[in-house]
C-alpha positions as CSV (number, residue, x, y, z in Angstrom):
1,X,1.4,-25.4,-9.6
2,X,0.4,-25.6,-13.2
3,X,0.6,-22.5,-15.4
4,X,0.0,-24.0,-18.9
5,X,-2.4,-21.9,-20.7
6,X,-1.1,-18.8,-18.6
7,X,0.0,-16.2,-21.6
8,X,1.3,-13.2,-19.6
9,X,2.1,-10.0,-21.4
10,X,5.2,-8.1,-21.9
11,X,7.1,-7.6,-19.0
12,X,5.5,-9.5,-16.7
13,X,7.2,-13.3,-15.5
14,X,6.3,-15.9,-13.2
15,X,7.9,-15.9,-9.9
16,X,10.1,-18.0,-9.3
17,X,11.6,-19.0,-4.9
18,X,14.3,-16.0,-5.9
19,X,11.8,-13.5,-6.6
20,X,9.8,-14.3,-3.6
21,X,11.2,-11.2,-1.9
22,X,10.5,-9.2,-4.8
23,X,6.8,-9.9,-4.8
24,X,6.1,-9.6,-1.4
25,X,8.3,-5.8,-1.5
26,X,5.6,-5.4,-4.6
27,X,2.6,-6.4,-2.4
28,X,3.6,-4.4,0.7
29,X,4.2,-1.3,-1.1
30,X,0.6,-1.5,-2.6
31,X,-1.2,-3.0,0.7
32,X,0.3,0.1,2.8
33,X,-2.9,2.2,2.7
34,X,-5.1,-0.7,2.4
35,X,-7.8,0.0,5.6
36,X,-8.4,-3.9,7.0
37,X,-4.6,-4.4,6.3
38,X,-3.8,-1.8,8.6
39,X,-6.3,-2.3,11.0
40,X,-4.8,-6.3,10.9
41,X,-0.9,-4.9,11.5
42,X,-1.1,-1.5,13.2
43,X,0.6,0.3,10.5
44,X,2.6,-0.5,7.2
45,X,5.8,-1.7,8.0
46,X,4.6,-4.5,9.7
47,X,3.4,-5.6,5.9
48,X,6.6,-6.4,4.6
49,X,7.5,-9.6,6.8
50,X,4.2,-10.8,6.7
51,X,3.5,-10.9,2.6
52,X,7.8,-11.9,2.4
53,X,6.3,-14.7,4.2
54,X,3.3,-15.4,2.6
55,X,5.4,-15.3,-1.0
56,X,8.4,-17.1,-0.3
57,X,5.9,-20.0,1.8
58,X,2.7,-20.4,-0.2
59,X,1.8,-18.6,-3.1
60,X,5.5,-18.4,-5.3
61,X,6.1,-22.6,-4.2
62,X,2.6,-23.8,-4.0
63,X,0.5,-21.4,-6.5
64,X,1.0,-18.7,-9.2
65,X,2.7,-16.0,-8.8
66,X,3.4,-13.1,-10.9
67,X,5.3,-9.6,-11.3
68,X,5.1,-6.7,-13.8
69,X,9.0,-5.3,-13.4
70,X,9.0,-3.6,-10.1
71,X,5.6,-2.0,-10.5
72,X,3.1,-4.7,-9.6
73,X,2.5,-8.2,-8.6
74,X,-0.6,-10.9,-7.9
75,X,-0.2,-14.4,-5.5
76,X,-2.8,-17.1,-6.7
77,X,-3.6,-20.5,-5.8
78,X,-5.1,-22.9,-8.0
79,X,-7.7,-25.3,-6.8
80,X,-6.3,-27.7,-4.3
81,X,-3.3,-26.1,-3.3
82,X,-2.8,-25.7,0.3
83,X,-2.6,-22.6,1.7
84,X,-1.4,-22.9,5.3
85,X,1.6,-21.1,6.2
86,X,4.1,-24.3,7.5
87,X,4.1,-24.3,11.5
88,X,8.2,-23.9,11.3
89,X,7.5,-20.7,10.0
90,X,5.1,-19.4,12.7
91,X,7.7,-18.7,15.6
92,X,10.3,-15.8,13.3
93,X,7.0,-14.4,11.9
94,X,5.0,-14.0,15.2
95,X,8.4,-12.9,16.2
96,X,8.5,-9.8,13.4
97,X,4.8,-8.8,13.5
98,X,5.6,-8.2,17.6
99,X,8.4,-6.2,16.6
100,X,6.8,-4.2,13.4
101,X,3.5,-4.6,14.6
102,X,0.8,-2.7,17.1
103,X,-0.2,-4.3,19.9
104,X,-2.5,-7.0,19.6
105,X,-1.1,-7.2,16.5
106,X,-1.1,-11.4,17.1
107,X,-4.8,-11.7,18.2
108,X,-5.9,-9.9,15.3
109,X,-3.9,-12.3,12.8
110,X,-5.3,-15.2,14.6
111,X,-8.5,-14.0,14.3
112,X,-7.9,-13.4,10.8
113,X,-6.9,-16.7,10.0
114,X,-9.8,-17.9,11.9
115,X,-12.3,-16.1,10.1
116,X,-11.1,-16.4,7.0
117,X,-10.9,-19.9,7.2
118,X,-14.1,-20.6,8.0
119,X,-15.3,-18.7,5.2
120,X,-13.5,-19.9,2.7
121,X,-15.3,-21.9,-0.2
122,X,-15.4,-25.7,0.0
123,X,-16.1,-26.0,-3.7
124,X,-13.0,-26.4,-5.9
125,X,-11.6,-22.7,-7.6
126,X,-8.9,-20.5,-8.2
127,X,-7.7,-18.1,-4.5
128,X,-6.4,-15.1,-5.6
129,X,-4.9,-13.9,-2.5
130,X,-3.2,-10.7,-3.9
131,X,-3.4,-8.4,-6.8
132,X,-1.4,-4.8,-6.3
133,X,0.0,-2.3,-8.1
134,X,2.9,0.5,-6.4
135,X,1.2,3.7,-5.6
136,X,3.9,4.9,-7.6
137,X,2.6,3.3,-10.7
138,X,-1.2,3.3,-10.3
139,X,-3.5,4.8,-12.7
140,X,-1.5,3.4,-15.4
141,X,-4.0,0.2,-15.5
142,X,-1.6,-2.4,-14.9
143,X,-3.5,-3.9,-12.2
144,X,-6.3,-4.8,-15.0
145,X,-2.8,-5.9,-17.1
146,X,-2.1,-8.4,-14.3
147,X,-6.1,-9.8,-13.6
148,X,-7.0,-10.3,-17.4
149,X,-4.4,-13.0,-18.1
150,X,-5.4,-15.3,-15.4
151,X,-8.8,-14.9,-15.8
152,X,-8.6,-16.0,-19.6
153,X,-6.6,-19.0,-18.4
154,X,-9.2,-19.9,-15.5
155,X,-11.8,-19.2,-18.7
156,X,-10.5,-21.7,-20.7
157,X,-10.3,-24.4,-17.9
158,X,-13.6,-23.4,-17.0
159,X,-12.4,-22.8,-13.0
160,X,-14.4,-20.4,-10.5
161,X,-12.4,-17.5,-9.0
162,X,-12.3,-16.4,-5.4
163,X,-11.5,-13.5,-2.8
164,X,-11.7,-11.3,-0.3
165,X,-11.8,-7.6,-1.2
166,X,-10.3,-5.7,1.5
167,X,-10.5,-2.4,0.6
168,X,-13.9,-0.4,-0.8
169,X,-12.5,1.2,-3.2
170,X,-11.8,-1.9,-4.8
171,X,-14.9,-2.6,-5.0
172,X,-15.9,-2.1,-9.3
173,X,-12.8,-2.8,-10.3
174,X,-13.2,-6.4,-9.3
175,X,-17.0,-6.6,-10.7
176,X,-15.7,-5.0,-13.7
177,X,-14.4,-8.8,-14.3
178,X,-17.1,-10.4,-13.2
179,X,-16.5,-10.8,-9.9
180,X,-19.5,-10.5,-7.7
181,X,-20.6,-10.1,-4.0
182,X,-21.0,-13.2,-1.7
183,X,-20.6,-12.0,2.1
184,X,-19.0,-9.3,4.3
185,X,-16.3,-11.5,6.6
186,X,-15.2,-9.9,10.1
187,X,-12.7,-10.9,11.7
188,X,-13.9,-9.4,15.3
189,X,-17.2,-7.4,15.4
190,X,-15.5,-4.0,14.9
191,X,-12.7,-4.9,12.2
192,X,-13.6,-3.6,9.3
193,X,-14.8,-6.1,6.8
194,X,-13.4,-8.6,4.2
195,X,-15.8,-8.8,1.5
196,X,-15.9,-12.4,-0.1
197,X,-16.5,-12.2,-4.0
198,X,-16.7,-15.3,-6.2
199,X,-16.3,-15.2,-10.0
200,X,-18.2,-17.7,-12.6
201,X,-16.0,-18.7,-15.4
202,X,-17.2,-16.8,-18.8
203,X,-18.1,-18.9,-21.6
């Protein structure tokens, strides 16, 4: 993880393995009406233990993560970071998502994973995997808050960005930064689509 060059603004801090928790409560919270995210879990709750996981195993340890107070939070990994969730961790997961999840809530995280994998870009960039604000605190702009800062650093090194849009209505705010369209990703043939976007680094 390297965050030199990363000048966040007021209020916002780098997360560290104790605020794991914290942004994956941030992430779930803003993820709960996301459509592919509930078409991948069955409904919201299941959200929490899988982005916990996701936090506290990957993206806080391994990448860049970030919070804006309790209001909103963004999981990124920088190029070469690995971004497989451990196998020790797979058994108490699967376990929760059968629990919190609908059924075929398993199948449709392996097909996921699949998919996602396949599409992922082998040349090297910066993943962000998450960006989301509380509903209670959108329209305030702080996602934008939370994007600029990394993109200035990924800027500077002269890094690529990628990810996959999961809701529409995301859709201009992410080309807004230069983001741009690259492929529609489906999981199964009637999931509804990840859209992969890829970002150039602006001189």
């Amino acid at each position: 993880m390297t965050t030199s060059g990363l000048q966040l603004p007021d209020g916002a801090s780098i997360a560290g393995k104790q605020e794991a928790a914290h942004v994956g409560d941030i992430t779930a919270d803003a993820f709960s009406g996301d459509p592919f995210n509930l078409w991948l879990f069955g409904n919201a709750k299941a959200m929490a233990p899988a982005f916990h996981t996701l936090a506290k195993h990957i993206y806080v340890p391994r990448g860049v993560s970030y919070s804006l107070g309790d209001s909103a939070a963004a999981m990124w990994a920088m190029p070469g970071a690995k971004i497989d969730i451990p196998w020790y961790v797979m058994p108490a997961l699967g376990a929760k998502l059968l629990i919190a999840g609908s059924k075929g809530v398993m199948s449709r995280v392996d097909a996921t994973s699949e998919a996602m994998d396949a599409h992922h870009p082998s040349e090297p960039h910066a993943y962000l995997f998450t960006i989301g604000v509380r509903a209670r605190a959108r329209g305030k702009g702080l996602g934008r808050v939370l994007m600029q800062p990394m993109l200035d650093k990924l800027d500077a090194d002269g890094t690529p960005a990628y990810l996959e849009n999961s809701n529409p209505a995301n859709v201009r705010f992410y080309e807004s930064f230069g983001f741009k369209h690259r492929e529609f990703i489906y999981a199964v043939p009637d999931a509804p689509p990840l859209q992969a976007m890829w970002r150039e680094p602006h001189g």
